[in-house]
N, CA and C atoms as an extended XYZ file, in Angstrom:
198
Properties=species:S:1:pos:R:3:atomname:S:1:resname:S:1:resid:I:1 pbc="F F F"
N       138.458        7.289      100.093 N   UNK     1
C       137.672        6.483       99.177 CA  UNK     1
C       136.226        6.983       99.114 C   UNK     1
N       136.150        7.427      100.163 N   UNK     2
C       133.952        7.579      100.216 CA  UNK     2
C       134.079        9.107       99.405 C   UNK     2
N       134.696       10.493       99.640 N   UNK     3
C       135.145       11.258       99.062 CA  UNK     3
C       134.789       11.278       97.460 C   UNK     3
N       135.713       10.161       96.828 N   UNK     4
C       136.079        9.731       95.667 CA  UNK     4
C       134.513        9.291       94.939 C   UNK     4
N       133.876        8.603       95.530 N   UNK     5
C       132.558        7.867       95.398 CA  UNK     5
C       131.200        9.391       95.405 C   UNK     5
N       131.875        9.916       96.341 N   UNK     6
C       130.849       11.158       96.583 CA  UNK     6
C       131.188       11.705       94.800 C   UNK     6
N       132.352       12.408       94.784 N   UNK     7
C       132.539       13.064       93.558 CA  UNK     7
C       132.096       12.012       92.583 C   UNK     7
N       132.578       10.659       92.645 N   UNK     8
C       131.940        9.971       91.084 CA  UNK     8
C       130.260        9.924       91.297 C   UNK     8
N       129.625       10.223       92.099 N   UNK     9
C       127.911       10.314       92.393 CA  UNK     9
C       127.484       11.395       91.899 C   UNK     9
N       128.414       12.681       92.385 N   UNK    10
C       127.495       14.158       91.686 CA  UNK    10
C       128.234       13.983       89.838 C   UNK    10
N       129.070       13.154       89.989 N   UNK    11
C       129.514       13.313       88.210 CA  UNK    11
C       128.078       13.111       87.596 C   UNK    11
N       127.797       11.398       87.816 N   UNK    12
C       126.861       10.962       87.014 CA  UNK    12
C       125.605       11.933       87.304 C   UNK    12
N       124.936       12.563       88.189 N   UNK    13
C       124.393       13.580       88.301 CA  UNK    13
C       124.000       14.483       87.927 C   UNK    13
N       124.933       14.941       87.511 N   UNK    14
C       125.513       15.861       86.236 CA  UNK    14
C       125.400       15.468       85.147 C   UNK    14
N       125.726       14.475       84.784 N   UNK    15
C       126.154       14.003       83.741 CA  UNK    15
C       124.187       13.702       82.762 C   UNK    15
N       123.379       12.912       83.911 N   UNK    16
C       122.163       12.760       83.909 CA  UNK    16
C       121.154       14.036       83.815 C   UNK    16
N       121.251       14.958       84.428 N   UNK    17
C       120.951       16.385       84.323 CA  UNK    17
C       120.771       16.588       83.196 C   UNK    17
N       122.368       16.746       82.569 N   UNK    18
C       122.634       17.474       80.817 CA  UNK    18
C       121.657       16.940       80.053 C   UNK    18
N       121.708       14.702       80.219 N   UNK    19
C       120.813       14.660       79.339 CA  UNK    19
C       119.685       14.563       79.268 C   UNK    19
N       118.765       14.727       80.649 N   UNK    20
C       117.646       15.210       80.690 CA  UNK    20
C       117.237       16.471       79.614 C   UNK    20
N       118.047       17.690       79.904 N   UNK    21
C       118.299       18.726       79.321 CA  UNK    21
C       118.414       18.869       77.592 C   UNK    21
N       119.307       18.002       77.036 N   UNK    22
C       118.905       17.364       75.270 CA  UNK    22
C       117.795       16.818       75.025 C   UNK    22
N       117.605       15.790       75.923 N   UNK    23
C       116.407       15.075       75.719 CA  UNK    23
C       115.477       16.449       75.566 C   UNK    23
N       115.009       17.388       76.164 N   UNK    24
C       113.861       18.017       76.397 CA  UNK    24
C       114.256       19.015       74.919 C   UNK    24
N       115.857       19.647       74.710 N   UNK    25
C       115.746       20.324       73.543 CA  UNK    25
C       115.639       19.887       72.246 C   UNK    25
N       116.171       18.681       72.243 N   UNK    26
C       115.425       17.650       71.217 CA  UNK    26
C       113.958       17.823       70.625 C   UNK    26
N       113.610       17.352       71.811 N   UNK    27
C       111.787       17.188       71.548 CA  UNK    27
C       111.056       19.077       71.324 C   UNK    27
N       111.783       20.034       71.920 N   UNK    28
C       111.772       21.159       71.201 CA  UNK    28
C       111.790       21.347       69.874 C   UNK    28
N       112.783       20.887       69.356 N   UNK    29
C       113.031       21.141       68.039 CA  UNK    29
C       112.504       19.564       67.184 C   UNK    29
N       111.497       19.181       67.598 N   UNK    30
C       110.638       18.340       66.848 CA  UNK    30
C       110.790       16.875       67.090 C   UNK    30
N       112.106       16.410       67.360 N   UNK    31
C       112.763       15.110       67.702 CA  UNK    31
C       111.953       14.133       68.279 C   UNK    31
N       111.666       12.848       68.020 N   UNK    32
C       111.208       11.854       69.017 CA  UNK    32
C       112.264       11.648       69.958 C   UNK    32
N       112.286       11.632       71.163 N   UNK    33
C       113.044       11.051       71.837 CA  UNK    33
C       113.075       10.151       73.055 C   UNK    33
N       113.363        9.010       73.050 N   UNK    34
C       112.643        8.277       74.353 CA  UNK    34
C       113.095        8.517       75.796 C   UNK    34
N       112.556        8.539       76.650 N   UNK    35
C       113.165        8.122       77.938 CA  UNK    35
C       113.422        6.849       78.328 C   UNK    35
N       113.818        5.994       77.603 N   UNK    36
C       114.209        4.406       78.346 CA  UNK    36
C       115.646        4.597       78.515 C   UNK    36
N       115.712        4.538       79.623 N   UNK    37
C       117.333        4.306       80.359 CA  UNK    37
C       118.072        3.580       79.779 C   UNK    37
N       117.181        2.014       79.662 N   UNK    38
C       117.908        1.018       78.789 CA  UNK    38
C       118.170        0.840       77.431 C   UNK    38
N       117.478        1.953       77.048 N   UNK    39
C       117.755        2.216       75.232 CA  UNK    39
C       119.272        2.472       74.921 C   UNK    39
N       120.107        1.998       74.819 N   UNK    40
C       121.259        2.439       74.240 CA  UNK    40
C       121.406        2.889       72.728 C   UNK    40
N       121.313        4.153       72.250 N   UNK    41
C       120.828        4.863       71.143 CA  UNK    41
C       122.078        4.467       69.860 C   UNK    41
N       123.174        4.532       70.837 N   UNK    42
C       124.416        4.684       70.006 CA  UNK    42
C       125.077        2.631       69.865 C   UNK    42
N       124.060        1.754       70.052 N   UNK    43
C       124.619        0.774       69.905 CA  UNK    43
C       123.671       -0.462       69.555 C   UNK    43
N       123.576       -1.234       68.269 N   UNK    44
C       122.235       -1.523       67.474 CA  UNK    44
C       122.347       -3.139       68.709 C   UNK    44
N       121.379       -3.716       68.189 N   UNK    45
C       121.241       -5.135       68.786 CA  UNK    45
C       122.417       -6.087       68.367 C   UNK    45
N       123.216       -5.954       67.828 N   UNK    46
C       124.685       -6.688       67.427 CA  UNK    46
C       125.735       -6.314       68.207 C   UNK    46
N       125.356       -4.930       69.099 N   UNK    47
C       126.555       -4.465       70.030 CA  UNK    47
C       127.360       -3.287       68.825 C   UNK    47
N       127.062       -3.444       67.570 N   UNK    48
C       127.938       -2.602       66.738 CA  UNK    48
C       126.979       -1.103       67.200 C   UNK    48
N       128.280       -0.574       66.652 N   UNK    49
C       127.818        1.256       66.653 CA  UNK    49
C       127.414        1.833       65.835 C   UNK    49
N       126.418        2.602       66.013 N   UNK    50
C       125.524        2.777       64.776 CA  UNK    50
C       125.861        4.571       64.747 C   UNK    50
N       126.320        4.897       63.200 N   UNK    51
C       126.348        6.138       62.964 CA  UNK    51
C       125.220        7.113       62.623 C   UNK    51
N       125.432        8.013       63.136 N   UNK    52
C       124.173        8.961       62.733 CA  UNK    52
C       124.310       10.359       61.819 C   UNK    52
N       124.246       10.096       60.506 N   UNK    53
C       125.252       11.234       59.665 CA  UNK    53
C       124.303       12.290       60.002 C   UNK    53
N       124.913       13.653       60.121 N   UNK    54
C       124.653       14.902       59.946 CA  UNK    54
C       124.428       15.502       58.832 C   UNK    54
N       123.278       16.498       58.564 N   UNK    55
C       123.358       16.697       57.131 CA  UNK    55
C       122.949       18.311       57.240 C   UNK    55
N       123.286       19.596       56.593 N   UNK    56
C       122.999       20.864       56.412 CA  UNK    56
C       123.000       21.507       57.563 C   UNK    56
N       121.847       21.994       58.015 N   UNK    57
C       121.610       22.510       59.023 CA  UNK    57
C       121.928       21.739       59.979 C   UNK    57
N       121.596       20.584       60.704 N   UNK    58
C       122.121       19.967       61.755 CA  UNK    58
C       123.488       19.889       62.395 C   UNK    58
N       124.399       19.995       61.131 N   UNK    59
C       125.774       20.371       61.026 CA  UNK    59
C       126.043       21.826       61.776 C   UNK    59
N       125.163       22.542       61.531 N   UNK    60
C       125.551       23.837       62.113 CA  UNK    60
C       125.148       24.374       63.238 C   UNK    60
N       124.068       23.617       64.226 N   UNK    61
C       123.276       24.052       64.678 CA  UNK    61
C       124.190       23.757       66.393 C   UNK    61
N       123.895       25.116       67.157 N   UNK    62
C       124.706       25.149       68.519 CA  UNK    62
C       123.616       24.109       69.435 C   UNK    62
N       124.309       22.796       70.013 N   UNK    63
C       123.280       22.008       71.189 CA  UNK    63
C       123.724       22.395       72.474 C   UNK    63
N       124.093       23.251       72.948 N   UNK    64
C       124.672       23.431       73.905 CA  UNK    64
C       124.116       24.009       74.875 C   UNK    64
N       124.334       23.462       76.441 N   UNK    65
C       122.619       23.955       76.720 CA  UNK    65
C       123.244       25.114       77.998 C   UNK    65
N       124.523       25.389       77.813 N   UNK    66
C       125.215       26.697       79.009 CA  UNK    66
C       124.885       27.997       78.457 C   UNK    66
C-alpha cells in the first residue's frame, strides 16, 4: 500500500511539473496565465465545462514540452 501511495505522489509530481512547464510556455507565447491552484480553468462557476475553440494557427501549433 505505502509503495502504491509513493508512486501515486511522484505521479501528481509529475503531473504538476508539466504544468508548471505550459504555464511558463504559455506566458512565452504571450498568454495570461494564472497561478491559482484553485482556479479551475476548464469549469465555469455553474460546475459546467467551458469550451475553448481553437482557431488557425493554434490548431497547429506543437505544445509539447519533451
Amino acid at each position: 500500500m505505502q509503495s502504491e501511495l509513493d508512486d501515486l505522489l511522484v505521479c501528481l509530481a509529475e503531473q504538476d511539473e508539466k504544468c508548471t512547464g505550459y504555464r511558463k510556455r504559455l506566458r512565452g507565447l504571450g498568454e495570461q496565465v494564472t497561478d491559482d491552484e484553485d482556479d479551475d480553468d476548464d469549469v465555469d462557476k455553474t460546475g459546467e465545462t467551458q469550451r475553448i475553440p481553437i482557431t488557425g494557427e493554434e490548431e497547429n501549433q506543437d505544445i509539447s514540452l519533451l
